[in-house]
C-alpha positions in Angstrom: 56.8 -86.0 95.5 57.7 -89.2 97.0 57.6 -92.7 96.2 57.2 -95.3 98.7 56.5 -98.5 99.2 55.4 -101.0 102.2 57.8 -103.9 102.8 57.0 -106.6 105.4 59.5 -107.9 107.6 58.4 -111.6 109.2 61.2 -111.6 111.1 60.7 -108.4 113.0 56.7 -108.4 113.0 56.6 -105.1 111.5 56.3 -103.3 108.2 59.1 -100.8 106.6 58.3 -97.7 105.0 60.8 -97.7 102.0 61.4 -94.1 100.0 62.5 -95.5 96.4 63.8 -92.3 95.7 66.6 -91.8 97.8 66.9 -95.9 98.4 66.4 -96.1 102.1 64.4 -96.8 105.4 62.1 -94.1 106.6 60.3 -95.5 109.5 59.0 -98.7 110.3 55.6 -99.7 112.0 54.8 -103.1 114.0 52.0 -105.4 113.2 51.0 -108.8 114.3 53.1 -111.8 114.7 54.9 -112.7 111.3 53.4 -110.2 108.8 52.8 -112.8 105.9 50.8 -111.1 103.3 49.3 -107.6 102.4 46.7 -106.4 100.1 45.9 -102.5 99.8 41.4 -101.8 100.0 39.9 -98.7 99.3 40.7 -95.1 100.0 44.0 -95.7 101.6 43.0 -99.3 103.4 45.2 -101.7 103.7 45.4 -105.4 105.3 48.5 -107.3 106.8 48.2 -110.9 107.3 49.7 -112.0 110.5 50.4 -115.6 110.2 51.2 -116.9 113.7 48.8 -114.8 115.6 45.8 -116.1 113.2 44.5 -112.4 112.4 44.5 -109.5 109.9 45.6 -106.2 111.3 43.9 -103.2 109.4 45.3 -99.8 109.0 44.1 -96.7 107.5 46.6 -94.0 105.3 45.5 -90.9 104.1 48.3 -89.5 102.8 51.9 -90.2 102.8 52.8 -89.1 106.1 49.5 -89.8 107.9 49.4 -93.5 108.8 46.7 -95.3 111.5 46.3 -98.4 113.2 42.9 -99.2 112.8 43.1 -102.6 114.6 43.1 -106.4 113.8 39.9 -108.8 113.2 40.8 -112.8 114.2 41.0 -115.1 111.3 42.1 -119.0 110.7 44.7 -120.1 111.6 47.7 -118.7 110.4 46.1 -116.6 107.6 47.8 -116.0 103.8 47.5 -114.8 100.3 45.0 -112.0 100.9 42.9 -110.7 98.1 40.3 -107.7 98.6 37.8 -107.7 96.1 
């Protein structure tokens, strides 16, 4: 089993996929313009905020290997501190 976790990276407009078993980078996936904020939803749902493109992109992982782009939904402008309730 693996343990990962998500890490956003403003600068790059993408997240990284981190194994915190073996300490290191195992793929990386782009998003919106400066990633600010993510919150996970239900059954594998999770929600970036991308702060200078004034939307939420939405992506959908079923396992740890399976990962999709679901798409983005507009928002405010420049769009923070996400919570999912």
């Amino acid at each position: 089993a693996t343990t990962q976790a998500l890490i956003l990276a403003p600068t790059e407009n993408r997240f990284l996929i981190f194994n915190t078993l073996v300490h290191r980078v195992e793929g990386w996936v782009e998003t919106g313009q400066v990633p600010r904020d993510l919150v996970l939803g239900p059954d594998g749902l999770f929600f970036i905020a991308n702060q200078m493109e004034s939307a939420i992109s939405v992506f959908q992982r079923n396992d740890r290997s399976t990962l999709y782009r679901v798409g983005k939904i507009g928002t405010v402008d420049k769009p923070h501190r996400l919570a999912y309730s």
